[in-house]
N, C-alpha and C positions, 0 to 999 in steps of 0.2 A: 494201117496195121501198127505202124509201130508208136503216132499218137494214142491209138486205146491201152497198147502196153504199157510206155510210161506214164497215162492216168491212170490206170492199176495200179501200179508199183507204186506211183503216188500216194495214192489213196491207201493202201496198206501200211507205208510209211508212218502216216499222220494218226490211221488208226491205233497203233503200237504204241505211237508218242502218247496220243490222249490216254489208251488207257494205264499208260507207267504212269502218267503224271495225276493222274485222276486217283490210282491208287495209293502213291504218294499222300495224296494230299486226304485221303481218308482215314489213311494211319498215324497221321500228325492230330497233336491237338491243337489248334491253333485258330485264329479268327479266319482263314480263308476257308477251313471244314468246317466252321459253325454255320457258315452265310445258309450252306445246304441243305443244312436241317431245318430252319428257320424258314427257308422260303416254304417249301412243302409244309410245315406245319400248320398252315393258316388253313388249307384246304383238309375238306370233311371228306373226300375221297380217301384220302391216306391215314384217315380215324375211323377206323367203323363203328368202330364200338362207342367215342363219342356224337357219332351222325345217327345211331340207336336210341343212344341217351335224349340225344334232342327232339325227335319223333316220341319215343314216349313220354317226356314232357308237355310236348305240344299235343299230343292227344288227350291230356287230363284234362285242359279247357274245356272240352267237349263231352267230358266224362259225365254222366247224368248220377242223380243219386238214388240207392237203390229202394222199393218199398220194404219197410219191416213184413216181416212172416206174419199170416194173421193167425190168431191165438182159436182155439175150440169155439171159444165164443164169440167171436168176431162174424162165423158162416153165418149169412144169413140164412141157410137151409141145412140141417143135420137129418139126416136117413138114420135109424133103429130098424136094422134088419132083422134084428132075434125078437124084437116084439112086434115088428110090423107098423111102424108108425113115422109120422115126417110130420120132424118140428119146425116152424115158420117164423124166423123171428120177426117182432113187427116193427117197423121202424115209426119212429117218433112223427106226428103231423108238419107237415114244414112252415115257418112262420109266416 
């Protein structure tokens, strides 16, 4: 019993320290608070917005291109419902 208690008290101890010293050292400017930033920077976890960026990027490879609209005259078949009639366009003999 009284080994669990003073690893308790221990462990609260050390907690306290860490986090006075931790906060210390985030309100400093100094090179031992830059190290922190720098290390997390490299990972796309902690960017989302550019692990977005990279995924849309990387999607555009893949991007097809679109067909243009075709124009009145491009159908090969037009319906005239008010006079009743269906135009056929012909296409050219193939060579």
């Amino acid at each position: 019993m009284v080994t669990a208690l003073v690893t308790v008290a221990a462990l609260l101890v050390l907690s306290v320290v860490a986090v006075v010293v931790g906060h210390r050292g985030l309100g400093k400017s100094g090179p031992s608070s830059a190290g922190v930033g720098n290390a997390f920077g490299g990972f796309d976890v902690f960017d989302p917005a550019r692990a977005r960026m990279k995924e849309d990027l990387d999607s555009k490879e893949t991007e097809g291109e679109a067909f243009p609209a075709p124009d009145d005259d491009d159908r090969p078949v037009r319906v005239d419902l008010q006079a009743g009639r269906i135009h056929i366009k012909k296409t050219p003999p193939a060579p």
